[in-house]
PyMOL CGO cylinders between C-alpha atoms (Angstrom):
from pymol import cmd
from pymol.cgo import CYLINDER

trace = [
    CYLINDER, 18.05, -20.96, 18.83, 15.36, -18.60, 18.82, 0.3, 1, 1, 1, 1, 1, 1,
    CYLINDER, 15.36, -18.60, 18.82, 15.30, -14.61, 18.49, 0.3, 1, 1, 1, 1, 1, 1,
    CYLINDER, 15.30, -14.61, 18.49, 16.26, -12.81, 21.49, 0.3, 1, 1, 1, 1, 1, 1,
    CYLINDER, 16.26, -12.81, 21.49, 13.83, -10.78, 23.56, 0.3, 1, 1, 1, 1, 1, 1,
    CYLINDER, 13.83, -10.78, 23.56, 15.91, -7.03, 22.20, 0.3, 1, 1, 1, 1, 1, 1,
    CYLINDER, 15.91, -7.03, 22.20, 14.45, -9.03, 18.69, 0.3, 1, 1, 1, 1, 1, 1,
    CYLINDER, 14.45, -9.03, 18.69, 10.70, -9.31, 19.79, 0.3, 1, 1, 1, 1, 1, 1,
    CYLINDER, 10.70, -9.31, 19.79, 11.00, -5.79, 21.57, 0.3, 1, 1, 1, 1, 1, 1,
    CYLINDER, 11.00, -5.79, 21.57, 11.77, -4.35, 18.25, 0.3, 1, 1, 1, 1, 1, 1,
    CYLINDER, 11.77, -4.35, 18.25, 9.47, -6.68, 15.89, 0.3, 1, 1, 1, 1, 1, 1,
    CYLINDER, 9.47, -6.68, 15.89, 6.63, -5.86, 18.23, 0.3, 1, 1, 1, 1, 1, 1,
    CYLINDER, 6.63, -5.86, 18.23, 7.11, -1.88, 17.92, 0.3, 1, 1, 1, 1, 1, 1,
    CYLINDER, 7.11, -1.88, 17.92, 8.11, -2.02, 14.50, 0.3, 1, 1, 1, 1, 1, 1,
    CYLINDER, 8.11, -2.02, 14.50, 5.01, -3.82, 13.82, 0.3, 1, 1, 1, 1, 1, 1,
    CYLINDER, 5.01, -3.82, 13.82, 2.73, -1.81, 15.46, 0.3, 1, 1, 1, 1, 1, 1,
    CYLINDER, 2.73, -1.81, 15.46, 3.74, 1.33, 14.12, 0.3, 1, 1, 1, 1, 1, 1,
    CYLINDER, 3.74, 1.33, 14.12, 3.29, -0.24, 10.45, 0.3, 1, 1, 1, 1, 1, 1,
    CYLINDER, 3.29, -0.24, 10.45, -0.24, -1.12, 10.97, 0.3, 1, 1, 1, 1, 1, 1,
    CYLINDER, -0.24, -1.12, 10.97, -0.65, 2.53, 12.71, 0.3, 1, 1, 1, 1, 1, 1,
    CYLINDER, -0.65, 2.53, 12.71, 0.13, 3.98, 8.90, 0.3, 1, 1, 1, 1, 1, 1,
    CYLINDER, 0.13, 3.98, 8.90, -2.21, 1.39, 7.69, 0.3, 1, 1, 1, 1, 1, 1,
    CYLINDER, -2.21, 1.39, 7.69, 0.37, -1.43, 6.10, 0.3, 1, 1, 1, 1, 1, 1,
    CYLINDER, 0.37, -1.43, 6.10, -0.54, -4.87, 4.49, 0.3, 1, 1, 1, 1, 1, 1,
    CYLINDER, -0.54, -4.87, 4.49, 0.02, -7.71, 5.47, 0.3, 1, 1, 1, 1, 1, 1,
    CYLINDER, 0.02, -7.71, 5.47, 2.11, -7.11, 8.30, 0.3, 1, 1, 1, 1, 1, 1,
    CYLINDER, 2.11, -7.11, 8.30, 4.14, -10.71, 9.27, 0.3, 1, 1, 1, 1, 1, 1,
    CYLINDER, 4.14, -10.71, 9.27, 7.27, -11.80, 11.68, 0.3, 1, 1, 1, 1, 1, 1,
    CYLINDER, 7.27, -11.80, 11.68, 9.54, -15.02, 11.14, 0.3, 1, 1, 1, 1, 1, 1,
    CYLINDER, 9.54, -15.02, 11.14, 12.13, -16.20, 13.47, 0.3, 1, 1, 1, 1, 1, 1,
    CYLINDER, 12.13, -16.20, 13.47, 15.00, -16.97, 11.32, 0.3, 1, 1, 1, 1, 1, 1,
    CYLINDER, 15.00, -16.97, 11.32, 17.98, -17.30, 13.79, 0.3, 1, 1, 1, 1, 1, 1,
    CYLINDER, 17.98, -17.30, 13.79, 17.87, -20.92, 13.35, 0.3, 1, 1, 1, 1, 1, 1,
    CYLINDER, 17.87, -20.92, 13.35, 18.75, -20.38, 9.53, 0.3, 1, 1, 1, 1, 1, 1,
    CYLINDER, 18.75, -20.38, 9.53, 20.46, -16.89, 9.44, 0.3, 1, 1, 1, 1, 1, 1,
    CYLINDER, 20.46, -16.89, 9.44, 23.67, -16.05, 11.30, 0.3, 1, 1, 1, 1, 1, 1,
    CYLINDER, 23.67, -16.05, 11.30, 23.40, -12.90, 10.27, 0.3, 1, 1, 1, 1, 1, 1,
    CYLINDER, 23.40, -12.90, 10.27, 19.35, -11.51, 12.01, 0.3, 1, 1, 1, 1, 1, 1,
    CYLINDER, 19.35, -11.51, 12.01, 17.05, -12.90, 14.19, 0.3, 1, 1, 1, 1, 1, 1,
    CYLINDER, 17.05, -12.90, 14.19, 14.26, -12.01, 12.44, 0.3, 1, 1, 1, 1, 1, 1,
    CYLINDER, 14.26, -12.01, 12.44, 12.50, -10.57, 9.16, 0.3, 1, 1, 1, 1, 1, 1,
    CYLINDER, 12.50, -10.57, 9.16, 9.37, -8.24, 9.67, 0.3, 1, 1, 1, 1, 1, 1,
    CYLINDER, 9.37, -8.24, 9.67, 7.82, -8.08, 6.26, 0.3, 1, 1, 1, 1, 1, 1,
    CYLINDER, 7.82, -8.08, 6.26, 5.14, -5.37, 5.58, 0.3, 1, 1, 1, 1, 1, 1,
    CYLINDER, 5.14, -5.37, 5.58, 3.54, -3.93, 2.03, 0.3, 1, 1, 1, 1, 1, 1,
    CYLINDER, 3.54, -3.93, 2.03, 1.47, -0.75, 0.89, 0.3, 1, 1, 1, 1, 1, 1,
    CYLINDER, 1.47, -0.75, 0.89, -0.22, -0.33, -2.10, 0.3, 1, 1, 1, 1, 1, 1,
    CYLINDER, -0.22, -0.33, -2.10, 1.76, 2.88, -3.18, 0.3, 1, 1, 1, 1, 1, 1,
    CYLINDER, 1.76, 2.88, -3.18, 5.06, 4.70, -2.79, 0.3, 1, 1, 1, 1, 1, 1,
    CYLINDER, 5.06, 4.70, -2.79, 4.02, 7.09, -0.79, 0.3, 1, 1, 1, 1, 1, 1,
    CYLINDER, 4.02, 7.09, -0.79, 2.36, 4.80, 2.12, 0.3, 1, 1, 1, 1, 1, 1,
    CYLINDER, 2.36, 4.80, 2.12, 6.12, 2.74, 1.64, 0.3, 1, 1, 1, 1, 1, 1,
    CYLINDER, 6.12, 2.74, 1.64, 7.64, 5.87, 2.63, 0.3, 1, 1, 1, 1, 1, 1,
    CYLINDER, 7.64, 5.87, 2.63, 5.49, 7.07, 5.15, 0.3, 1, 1, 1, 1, 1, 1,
    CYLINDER, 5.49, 7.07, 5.15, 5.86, 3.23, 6.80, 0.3, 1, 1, 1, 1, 1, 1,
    CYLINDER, 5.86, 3.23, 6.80, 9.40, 3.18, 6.68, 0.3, 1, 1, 1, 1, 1, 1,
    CYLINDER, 9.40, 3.18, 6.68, 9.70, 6.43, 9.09, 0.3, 1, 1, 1, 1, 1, 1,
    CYLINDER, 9.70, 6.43, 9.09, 7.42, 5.54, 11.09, 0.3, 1, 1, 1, 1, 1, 1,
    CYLINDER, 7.42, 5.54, 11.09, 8.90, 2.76, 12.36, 0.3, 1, 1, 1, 1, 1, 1,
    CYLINDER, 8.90, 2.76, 12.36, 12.44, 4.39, 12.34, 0.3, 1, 1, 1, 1, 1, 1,
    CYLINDER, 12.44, 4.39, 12.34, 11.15, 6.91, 14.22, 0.3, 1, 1, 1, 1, 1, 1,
    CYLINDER, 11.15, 6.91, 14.22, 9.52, 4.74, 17.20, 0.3, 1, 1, 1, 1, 1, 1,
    CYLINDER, 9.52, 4.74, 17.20, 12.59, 2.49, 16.99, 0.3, 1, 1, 1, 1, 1, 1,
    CYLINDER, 12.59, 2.49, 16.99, 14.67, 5.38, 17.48, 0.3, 1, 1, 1, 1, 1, 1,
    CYLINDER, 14.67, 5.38, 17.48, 12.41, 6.85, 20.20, 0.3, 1, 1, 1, 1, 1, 1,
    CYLINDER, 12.41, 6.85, 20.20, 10.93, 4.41, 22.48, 0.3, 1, 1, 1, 1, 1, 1,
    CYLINDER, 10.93, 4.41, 22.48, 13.99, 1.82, 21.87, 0.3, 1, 1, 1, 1, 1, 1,
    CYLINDER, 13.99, 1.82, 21.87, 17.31, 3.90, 21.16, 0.3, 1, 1, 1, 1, 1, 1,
    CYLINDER, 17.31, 3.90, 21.16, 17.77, 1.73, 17.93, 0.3, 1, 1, 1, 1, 1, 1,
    CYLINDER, 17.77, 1.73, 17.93, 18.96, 3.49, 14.41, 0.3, 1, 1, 1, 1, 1, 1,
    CYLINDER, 18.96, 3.49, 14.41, 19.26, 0.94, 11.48, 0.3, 1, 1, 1, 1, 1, 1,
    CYLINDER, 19.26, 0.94, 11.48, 22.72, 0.62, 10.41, 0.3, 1, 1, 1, 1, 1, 1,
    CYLINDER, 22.72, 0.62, 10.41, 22.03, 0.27, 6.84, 0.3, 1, 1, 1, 1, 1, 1,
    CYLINDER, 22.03, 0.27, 6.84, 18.83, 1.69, 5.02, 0.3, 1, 1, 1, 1, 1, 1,
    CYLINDER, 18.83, 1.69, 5.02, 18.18, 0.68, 1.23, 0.3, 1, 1, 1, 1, 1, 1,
    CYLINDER, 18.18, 0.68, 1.23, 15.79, 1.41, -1.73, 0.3, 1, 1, 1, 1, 1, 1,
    CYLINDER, 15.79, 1.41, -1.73, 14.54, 4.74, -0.92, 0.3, 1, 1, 1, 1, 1, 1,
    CYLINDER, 14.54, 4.74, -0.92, 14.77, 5.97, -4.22, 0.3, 1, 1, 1, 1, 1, 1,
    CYLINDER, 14.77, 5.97, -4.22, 12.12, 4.19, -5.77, 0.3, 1, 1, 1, 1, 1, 1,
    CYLINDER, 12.12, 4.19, -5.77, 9.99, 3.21, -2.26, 0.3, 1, 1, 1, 1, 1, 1,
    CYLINDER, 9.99, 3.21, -2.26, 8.68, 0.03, -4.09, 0.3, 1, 1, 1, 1, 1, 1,
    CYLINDER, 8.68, 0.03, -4.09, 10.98, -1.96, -1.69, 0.3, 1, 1, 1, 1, 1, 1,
    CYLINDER, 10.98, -1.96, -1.69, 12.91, -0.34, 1.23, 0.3, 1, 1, 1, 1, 1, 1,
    CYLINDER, 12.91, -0.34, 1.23, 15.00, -2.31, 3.74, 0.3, 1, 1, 1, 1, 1, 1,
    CYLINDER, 15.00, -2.31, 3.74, 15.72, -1.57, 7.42, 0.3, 1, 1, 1, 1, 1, 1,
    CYLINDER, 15.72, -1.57, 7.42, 18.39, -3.53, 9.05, 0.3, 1, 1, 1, 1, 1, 1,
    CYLINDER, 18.39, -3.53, 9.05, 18.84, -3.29, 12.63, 0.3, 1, 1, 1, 1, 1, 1,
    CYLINDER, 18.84, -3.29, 12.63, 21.42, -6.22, 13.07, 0.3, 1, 1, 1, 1, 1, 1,
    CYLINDER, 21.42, -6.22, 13.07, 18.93, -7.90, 14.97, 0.3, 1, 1, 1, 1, 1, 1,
    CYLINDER, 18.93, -7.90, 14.97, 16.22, -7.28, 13.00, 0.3, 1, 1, 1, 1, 1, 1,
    CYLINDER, 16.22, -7.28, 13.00, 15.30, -6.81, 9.00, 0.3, 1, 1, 1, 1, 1, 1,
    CYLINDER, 15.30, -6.81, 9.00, 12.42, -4.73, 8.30, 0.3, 1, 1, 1, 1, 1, 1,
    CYLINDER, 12.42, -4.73, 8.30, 11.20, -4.85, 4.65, 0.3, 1, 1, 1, 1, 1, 1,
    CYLINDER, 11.20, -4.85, 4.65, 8.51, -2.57, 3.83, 0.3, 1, 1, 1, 1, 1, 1,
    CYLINDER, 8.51, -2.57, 3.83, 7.18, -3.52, 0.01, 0.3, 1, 1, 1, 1, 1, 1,
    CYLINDER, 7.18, -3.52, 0.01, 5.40, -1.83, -2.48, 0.3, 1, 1, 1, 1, 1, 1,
    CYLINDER, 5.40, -1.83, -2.48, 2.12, -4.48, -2.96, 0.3, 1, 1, 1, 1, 1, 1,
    CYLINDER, 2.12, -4.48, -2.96, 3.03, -5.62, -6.11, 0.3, 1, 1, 1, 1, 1, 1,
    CYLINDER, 3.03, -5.62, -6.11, 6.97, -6.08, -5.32, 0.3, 1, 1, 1, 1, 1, 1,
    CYLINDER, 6.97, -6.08, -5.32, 5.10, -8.13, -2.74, 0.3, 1, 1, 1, 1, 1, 1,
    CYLINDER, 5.10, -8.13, -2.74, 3.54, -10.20, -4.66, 0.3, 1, 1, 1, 1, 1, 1,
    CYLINDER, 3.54, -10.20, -4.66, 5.88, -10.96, -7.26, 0.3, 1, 1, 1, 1, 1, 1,
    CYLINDER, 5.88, -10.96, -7.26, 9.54, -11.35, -4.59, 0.3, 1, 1, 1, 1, 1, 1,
    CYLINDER, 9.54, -11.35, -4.59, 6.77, -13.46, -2.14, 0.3, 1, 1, 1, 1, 1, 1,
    CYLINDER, 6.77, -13.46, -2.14, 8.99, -13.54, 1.04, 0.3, 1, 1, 1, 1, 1, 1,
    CYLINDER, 8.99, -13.54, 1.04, 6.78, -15.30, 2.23, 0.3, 1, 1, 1, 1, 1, 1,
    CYLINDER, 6.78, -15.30, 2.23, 7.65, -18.18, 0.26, 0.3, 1, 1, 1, 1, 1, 1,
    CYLINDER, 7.65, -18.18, 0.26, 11.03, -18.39, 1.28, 0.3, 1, 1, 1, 1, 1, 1,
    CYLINDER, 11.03, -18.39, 1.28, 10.78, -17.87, 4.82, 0.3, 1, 1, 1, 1, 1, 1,
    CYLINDER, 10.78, -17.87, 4.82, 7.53, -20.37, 5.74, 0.3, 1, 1, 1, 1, 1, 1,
    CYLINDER, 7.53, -20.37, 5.74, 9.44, -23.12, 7.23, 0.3, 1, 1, 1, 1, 1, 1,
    CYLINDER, 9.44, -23.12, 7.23, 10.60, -20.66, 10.06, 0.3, 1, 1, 1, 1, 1, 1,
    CYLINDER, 10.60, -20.66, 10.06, 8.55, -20.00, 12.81, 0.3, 1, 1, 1, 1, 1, 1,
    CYLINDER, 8.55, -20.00, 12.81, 5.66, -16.58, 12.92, 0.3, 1, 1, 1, 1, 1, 1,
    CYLINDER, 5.66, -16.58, 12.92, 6.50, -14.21, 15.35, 0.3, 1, 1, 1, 1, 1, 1,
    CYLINDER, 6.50, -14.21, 15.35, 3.08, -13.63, 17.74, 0.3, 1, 1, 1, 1, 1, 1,
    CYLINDER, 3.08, -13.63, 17.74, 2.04, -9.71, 16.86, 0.3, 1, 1, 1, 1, 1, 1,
    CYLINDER, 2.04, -9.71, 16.86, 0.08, -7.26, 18.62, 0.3, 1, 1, 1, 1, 1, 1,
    CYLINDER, 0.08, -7.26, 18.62, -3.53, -7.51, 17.63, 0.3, 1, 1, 1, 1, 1, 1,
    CYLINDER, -3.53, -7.51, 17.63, -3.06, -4.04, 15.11, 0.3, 1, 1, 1, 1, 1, 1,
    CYLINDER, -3.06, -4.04, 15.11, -0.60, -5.91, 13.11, 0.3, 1, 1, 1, 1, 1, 1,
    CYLINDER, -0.60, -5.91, 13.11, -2.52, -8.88, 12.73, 0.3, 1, 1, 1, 1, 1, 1,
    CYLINDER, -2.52, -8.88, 12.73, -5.59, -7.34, 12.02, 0.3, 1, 1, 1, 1, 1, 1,
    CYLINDER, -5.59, -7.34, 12.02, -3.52, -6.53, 8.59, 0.3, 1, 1, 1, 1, 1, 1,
    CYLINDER, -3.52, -6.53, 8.59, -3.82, -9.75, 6.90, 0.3, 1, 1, 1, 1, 1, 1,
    CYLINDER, -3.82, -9.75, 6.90, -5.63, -9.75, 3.89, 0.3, 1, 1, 1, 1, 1, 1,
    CYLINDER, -5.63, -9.75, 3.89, -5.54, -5.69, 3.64, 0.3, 1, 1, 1, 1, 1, 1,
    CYLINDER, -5.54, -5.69, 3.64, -3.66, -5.97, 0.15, 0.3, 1, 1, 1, 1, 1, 1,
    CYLINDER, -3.66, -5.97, 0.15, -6.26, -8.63, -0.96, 0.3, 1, 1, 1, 1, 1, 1,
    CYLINDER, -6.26, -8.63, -0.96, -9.47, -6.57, -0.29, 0.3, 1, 1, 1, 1, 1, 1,
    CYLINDER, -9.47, -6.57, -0.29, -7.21, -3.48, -1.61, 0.3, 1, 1, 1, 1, 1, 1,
    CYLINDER, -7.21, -3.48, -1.61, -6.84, -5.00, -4.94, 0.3, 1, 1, 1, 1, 1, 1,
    CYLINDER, -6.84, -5.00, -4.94, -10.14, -6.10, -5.09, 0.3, 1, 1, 1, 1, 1, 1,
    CYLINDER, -10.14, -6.10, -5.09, -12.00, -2.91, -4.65, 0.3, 1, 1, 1, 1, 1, 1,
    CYLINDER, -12.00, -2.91, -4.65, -9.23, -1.43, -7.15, 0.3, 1, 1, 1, 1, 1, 1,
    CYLINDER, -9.23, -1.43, -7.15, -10.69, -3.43, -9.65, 0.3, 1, 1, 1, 1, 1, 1,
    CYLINDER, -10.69, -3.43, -9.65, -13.96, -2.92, -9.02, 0.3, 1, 1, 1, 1, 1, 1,
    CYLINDER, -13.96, -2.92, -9.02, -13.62, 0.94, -9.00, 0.3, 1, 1, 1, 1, 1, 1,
    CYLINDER, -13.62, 0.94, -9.00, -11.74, 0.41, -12.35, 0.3, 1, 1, 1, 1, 1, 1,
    CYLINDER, -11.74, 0.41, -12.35, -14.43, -1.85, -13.77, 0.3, 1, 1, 1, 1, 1, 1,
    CYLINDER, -14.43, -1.85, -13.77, -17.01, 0.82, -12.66, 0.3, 1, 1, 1, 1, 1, 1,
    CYLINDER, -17.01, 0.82, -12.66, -15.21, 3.64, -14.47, 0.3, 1, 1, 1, 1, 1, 1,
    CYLINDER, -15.21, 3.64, -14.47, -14.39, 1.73, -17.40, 0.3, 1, 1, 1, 1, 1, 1,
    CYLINDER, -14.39, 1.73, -17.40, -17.94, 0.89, -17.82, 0.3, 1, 1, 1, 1, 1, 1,
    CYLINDER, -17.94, 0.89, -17.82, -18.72, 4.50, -17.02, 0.3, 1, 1, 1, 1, 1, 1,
    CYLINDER, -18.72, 4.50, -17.02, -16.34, 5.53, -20.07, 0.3, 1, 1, 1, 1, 1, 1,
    CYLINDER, -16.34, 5.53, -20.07, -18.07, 3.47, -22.36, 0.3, 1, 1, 1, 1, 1, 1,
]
cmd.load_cgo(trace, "trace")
């Protein structure tokens, strides 16, 4: 089994608008062959609340408006470190950078198959990486600025 083209018509828009408000890391699995439940998991990260947030409505929004599709359950707004879209077809999770890192969806959901992306979304690999790096850096700097 593999996810249905109303799948990939969502995971493509709902990918593209992430990397429009500048997401992380933005990846697709097919996991109809081990869910019953979706077709398949976008997984996207930001490296503060406020980016989560700002994610998460964008891609409700162009769901909503170029595809007609509301999610019918919407979770962990309160704290925006991990919020959860399900569309029935599709699971959007939209992670703080360090919820990221330490839940690593990743992990669990290798073995199924990557979802092709437009080029926008892919072009977000690595963006948490270089993110913490120059965090340090600037944090290094004025640290050795205090001293």
């Amino acid at each position: 089994m593999t996810a249905t083209d109303r799948s990939l018509e969502l995971i493509t828009t709902a990918a593209q608008a992430a990397s429009d408000k500048l997401a992380h890391d933005v990846i697709a699995y097919d996991v109809s062959d081990v869910l019953s439940i979706t077709d398949a998991f976008l997984l996207a990260s930001a490296p503060n609340d406020r980016q989560v947030k700002s994610i998460v409505d964008e891609i409700e929004e162009r769901l909503s408006k170029e595809l007609g599709a509301k999610p019918v359950r919407r979770e962990g707004d309160r704290d925006a470190r991990w919020i959860l879209l399900d569309y029935v077809d599709i699971v959007v999770h939209v992670q703080h950078s360090e919820e990221r890192v330490f839940y690593a969806l990743e992990r669990l959901w290798k073995d199924c198959p990557e979802i092709e992306l437009p080029a926008d979304a892919k072009a977000t690999r690595g963006k948490a990486e270089e993110h913490a790096k120059l965090a340090a850096e600037e944090d290094a700097t004025e640290f050795g600025e205090l001293r």
